[in-house]
C-alpha positions in Angstrom: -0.7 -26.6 25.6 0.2 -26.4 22.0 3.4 -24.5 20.1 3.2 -22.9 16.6 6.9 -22.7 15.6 6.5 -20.0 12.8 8.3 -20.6 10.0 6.7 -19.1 6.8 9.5 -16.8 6.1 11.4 -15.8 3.1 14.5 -14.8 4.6 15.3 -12.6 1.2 18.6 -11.2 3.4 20.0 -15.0 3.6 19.9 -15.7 -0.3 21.3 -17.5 -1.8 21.7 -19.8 1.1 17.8 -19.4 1.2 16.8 -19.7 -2.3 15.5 -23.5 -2.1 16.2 -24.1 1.8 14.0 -22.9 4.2 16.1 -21.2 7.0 15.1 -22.7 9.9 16.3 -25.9 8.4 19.2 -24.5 7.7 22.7 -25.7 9.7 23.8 -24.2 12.6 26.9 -26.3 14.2 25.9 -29.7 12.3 21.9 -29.6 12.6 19.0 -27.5 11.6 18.4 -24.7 13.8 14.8 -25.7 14.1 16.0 -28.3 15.8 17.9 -26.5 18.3 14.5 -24.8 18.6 13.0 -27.9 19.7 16.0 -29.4 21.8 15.7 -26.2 24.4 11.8 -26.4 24.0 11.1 -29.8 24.6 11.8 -29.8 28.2 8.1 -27.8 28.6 6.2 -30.8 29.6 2.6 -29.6 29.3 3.2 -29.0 25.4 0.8 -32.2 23.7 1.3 -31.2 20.4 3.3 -28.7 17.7 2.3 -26.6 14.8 4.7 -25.1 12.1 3.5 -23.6 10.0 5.2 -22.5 6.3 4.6 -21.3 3.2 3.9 -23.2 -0.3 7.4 -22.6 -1.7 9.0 -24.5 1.4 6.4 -26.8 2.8 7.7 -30.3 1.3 11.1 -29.5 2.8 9.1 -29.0 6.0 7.4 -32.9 5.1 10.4 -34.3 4.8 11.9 -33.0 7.9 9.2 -33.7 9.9 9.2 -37.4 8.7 13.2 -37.9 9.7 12.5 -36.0 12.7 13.5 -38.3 15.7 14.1 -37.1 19.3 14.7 -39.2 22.0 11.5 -38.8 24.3 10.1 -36.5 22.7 6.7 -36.1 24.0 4.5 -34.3 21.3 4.1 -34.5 17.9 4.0 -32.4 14.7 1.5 -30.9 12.3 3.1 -28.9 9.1 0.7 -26.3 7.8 0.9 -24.3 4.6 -0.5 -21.0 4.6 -0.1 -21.2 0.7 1.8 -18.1 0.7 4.7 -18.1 -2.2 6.5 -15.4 -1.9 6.9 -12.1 0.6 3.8 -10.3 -1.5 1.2 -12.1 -0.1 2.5 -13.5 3.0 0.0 -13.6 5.7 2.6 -12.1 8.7 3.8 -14.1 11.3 0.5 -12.8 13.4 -2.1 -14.0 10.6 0.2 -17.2 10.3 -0.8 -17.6 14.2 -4.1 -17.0 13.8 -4.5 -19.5 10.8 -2.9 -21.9 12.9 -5.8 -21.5 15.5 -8.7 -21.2 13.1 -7.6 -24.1 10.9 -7.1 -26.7 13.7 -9.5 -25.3 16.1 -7.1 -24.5 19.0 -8.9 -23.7 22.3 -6.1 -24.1 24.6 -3.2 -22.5 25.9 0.0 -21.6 22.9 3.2 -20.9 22.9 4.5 -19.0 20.3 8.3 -19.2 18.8 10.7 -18.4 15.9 11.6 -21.0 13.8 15.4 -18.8 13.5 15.5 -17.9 17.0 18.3 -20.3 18.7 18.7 -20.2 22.5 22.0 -21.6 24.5 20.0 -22.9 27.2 16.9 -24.8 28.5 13.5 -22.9 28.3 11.9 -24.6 30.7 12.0 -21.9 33.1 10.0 -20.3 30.7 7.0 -23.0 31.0 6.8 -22.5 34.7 6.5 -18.6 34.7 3.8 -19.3 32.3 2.0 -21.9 34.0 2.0 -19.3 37.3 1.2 -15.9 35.4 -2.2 -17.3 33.5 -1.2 -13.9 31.4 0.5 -13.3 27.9 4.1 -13.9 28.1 7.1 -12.7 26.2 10.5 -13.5 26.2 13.0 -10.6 26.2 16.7 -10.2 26.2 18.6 -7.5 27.0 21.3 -6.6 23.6 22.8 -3.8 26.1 23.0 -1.3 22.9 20.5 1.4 21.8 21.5 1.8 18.6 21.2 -2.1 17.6 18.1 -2.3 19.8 16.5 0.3 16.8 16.2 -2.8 14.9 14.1 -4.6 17.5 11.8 -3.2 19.9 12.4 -1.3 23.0 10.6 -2.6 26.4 10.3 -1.2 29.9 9.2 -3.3 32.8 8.2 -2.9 36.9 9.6 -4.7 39.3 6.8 -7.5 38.8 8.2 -7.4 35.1 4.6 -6.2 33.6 5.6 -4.3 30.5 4.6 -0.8 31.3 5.9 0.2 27.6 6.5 -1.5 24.1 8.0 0.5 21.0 8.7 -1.9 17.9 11.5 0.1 16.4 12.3 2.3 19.0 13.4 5.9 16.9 14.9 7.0 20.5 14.5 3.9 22.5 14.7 4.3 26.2 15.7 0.8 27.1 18.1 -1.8 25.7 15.5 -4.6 26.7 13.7 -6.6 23.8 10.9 -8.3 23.0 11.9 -11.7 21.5 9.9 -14.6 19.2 8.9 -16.2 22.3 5.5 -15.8 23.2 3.1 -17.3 25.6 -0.6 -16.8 25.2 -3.2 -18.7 27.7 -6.5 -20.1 26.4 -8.3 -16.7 28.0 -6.5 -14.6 25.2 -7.2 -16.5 22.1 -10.4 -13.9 21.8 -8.2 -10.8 21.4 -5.8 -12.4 19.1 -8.8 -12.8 16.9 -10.0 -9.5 17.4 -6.7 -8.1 16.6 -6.9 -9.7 13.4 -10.7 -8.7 12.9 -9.9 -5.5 12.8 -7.4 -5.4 10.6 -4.5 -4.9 11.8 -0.8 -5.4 10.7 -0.4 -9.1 10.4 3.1 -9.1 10.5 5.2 -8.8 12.8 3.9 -9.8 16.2 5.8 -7.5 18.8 3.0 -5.5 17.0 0.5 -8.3 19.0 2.6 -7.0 22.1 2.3 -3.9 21.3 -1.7 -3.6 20.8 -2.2 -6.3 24.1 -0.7 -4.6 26.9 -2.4 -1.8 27.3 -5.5 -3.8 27.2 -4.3 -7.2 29.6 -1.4 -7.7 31.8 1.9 -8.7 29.8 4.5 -10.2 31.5 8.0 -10.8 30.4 10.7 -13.6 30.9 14.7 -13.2 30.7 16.3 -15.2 28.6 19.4 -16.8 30.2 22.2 -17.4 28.1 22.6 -16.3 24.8 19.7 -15.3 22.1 20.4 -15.2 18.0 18.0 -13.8 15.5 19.1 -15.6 12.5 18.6 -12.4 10.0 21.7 -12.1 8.4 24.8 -14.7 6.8 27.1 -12.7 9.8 24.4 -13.6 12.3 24.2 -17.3 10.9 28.2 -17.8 10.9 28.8 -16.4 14.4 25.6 -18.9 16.0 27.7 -21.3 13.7 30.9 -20.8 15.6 29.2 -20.4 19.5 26.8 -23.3 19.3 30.0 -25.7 18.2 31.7 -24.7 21.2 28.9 -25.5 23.3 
């Protein structure tokens, strides 16, 4: 199994903090949240090998990281890939940033998918084992028990087998308080369609629009998050995962 840890991101809201620092190398409670990322990941066995991939502007920072990198028994290792963006104009979209990922290395296997500025308070592992028994596209969700900040997000509802029956990025009037998060699980058998997708030229950017287009077509499943989910979009976001994750 292989993770791309997207990362190619501006983060235009965070500046100045993001001017010449990529933000999921940013601090949160003393170390980069990527790292965070990778401490709650790392417990998915079957992963052999990561992928983050980044943009021109922010891909030494990325090097340099990667080389002073060291977790205790860690199991996989890390590839840094530059879509050669340089700024948000001609971005390839976190969805085309998956898909160069894939074409550039090749990848004929199964992929997890994750948010270089989404942080977790606890393990994911669970989330490796409802993978491994579903064999069918996986997403994360969390439920912000609010419709009006869910507007910002996407609006999911599930049955009781937690198949998405309906996905909304942006909800206008959303029905549910239950999001899709940047957690993704795609097995080797869906690779095809994420090419397609692409191919026919859809919007490359966010990829709850991936969601969106999939489920209809293949079952989707969905995994709760326990604990405590931050979407690193904002310096208020950034100062209160600053003051939780020190308590932890």
């Amino acid at each position: 199994m292989k993770l791309i840890i997207l990362a190619a991101g501006y983060a235009t809201r965070l500046y100045p903090l993001t001017l010449n620092q990529p933000k999921p190398l940013l601090p949160v409670a003393g170390k980069p949240m990527l790292e965070h990322v990778l401490d709650n990941i790392a417990s998915i066995q079957t992963i052999d090998h990561a992928y983050v991939v980044t943009n021109e502007k922010f891909a030494g920072h990325f090097e340099s990281w990667a080389e002073g990198y060291h977790r205790p028994n860690l199991h996989f290792g890390f590839t840094i890939v530059n879509d050669h963006s340089t700024d948000d104009s001609n971005k390839l979209g976190a969805i085309g940033d998956m898909h160069l990922v894939m074409t550039k290395h090749q990848i004929d296997d199964d992929i997890i998918v994750v948010g270089g500025d989404n942080l977790f308070s606890s393990d994911l592992g669970g989330f490796g084992d409802y993978c491994r028994q579903q064999n069918s596209p996986v997403t994360a969700v969390y439920d912000v028990g609010d419709l009006e900040e869910i507007r910002k997000y996407n609006a999911i509802e599930i049955d009781e087998e937690g198949r998405i029956l309906y996905f909304e990025e942006k909800p206008k009037v959303p029905k549910s308080t239950l999001t899709g998060i940047a957690l993704y699980f795609y097995p080797k058998s869906s690779l095809p369609l994420i090419r397609r997708y692409i191919e026919e030229g859809n919007n490359p950017d966010q990829p709850g629009r991936l969601v969106q287009w999939l489920y209809p077509r293949v079952p989707f499943y969905t995994w709760k998050v326990p604990g405590l989910w931050f979407d690193i979009g904002s310096i208020e976001t950034l100062e209160e995962a600053n003051r939780v994750f020190a308590a932890l």
